[in-house]
N, C-alpha and C positions, 0 to 999 in steps of 0.2 A: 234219662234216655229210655227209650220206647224200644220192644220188640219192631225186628224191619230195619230196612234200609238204614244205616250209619248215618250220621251228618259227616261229610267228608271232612279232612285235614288238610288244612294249606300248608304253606312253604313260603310264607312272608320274604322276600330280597333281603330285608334290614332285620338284623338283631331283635332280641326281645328289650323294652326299654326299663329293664331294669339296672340298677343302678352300679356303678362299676365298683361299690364298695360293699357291695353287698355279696357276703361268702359265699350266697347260693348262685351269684349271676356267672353267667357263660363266658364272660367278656376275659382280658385277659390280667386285666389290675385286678390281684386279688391281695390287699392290706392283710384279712386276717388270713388264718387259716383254717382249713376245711377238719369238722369237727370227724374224726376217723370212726368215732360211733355211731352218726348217722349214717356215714356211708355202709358201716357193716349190718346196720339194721337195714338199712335196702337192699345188699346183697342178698339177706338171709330170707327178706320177702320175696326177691326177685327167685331164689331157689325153692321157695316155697311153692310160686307158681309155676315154674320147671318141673317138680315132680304131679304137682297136679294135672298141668296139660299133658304129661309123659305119660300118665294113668287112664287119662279121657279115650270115649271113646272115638270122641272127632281124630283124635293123632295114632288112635289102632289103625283106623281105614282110612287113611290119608293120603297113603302110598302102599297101597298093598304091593307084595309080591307077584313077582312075573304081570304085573298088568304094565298096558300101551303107557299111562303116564311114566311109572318107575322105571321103564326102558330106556322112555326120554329123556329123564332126567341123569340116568347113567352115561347116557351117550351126548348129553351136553357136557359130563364130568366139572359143574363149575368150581371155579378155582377162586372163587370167592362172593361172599354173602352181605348185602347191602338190604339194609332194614332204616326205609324212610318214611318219615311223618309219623312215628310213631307215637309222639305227645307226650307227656307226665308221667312216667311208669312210677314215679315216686307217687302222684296223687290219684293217679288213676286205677285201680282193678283190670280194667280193658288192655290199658296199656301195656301192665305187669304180663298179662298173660298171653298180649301179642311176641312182646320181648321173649319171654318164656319159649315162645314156637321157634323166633328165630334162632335160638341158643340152640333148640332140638333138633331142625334142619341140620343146623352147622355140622353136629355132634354125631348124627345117624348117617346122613344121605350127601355129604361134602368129603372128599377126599381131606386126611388128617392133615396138611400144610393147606388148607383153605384158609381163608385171611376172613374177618367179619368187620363192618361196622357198623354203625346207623348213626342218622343225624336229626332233629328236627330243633328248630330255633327257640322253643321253648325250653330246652332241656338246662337244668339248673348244674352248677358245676359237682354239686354232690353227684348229680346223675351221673355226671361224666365220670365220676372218679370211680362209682359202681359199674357202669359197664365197661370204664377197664380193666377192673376185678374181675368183667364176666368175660373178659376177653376180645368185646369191641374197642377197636377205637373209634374216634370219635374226630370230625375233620375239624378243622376251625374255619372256614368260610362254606356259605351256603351261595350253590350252583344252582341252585332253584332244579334240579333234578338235571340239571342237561350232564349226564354223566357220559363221555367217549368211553367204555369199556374198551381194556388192551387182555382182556380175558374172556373166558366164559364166565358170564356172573351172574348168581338168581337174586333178581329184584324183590323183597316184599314190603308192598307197600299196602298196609292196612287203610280203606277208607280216605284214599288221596283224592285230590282234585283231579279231573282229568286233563288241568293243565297239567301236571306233572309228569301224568302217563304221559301225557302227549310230549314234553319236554324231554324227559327220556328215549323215547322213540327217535324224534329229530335229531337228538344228537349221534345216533348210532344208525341212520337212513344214508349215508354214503352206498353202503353195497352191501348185495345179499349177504357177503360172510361176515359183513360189520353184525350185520341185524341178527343174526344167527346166534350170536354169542349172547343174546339178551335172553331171558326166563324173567318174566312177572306174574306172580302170584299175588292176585288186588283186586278192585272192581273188575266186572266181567263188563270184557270190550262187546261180547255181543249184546247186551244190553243196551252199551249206549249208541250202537247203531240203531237197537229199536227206538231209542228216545229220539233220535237224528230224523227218523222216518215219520214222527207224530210233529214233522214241522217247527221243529225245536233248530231253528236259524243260528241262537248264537253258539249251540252244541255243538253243531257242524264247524262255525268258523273258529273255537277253541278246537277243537280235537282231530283235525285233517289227518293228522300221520294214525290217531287211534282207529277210526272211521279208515282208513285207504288199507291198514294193518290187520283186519277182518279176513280180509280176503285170504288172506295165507297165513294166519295161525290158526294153530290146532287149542284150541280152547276145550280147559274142563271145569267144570262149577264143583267146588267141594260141597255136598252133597248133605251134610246135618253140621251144626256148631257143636255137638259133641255132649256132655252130661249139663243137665242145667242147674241152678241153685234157687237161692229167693231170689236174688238179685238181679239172676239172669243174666251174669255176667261173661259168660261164655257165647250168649249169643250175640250180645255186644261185639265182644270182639272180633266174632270167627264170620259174622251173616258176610252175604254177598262177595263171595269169594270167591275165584275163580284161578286157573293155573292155567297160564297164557305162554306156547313157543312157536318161533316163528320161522315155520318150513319154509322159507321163500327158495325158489330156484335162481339160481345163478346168472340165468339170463333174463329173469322180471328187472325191468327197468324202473328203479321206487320213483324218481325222477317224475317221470310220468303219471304214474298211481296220484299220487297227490295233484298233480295239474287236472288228471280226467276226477277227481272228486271234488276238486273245485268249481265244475264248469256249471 
């Protein structure tokens, strides 16, 4: 993988086809059992990279003090932390140290009864049983993102499709206080309006609610990936990020936003 732009992550509808007797699959036949060593050597790397990105200096200026984002983020108060698409943290670098950001969220900037998970359909059942050591759980069906939040909740999704964004949006587009209670931190929506505007047809018709959802978020671009390595695995992770809330007024009719952005 190349410095720049991420290849984004999908969110497959069906399972990974791996095979239901295989220790490492997600599924829910599981014959043997899950070897407790592997799973503690992932914890152990997964806290490896928690103190890492805890040291960087991407997560010193992250959320500075008394700044416009850190306010908003206290005054959405989420009460819970959802980390989707986030891939292989067992084979991935990138991964480990996306996981890592979301454990530091949780831990710094979420009120202490905040609730966490993440999900992606690749994730192998050793994963699971390491991020419920790390304190995630872990859903067993994939909603393809359409998540109705009954909370405030900050979304991070690393390097998603923007169907996803866009599937999370729709399902929290009933009304402005539905929408209110979303925070995503992921691809920057103003971007893909400019890609929308370079005559990119099937942008537009995958991403209507991201595209109509421009208009009233307050969008901020994290600003460096943080310390690099050889591997540059930091910038893997952390590129094109952006911290996305959506001040919509009460009496914006979404309804409508998405029909005038269709026309």
């Amino acid at each position: 993988m190349r410095r720049g732009p991420s290849p984004t992550h999908s969110l497959p509808t069906r399972r990974s086809s791996a095979s239901p007797r295989d220790p490492n699959s997600l599924g829910p036949l599981r014959p043997f059992p899950l070897d407790p060593a592997c799973v503690s050597r992932l914890v152990a790397r997964a806290h490896a990279a928690i103190s890492r990105v805890a040291a960087s200096r991407l997560y010193r200026r992250l959320l500075p003090p008394d700044s416009p984002l850190r306010r908003r983020l206290a005054l959405l108060a989420p009460a819970r932390l959802s980390l989707l698409g986030v891939g292989s943290f067992e084979s991935s670098p990138a991964a480990r140290l996306q996981l890592a950001l979301a454990a530091l969220l949780r831990r710094d900037f979420l009120p202490y009864a905040a609730s966490a998970d993440l999900f992606d359909p690749v994730l192998s059942a050793v994963e699971c049983a390491a991020a419920a050591e790390l304190g995630f759980s872990v859903p067993s069906i994939d909603d393809g993102c359409r998540l109705h939040v009954e909370e405030p909740t900050l979304f991070y999704m690393p390097h998603c499709e923007v169907l996803l964004y866009d599937a999370l949006l729709a399902a929290n587009w009933e009304s402005p206080a539905q929408l209110r209670r979303v925070c995503v931190l992921g691809n920057s929506f103003r971007r893909y309006g400019l890609q929308a505007k370079d005559n990119r047809s099937v942008l537009a018709a995958k991403a209507a609610h991201v595209l109509a959802a421009r208009r009233f978020a307050w969008e901020e671009r994290v600003g460096e990936t943080g310390d690099l390595d050889d591997e540059d695995w930091f910038a893997r992770a952390f590129n094109e990020m952006s911290w996305h809330f959506f001040e919509v007024e009460d009496d914006v009719d979404l309804a409508a936003s998405i029909a005038g952005g269709r026309r």
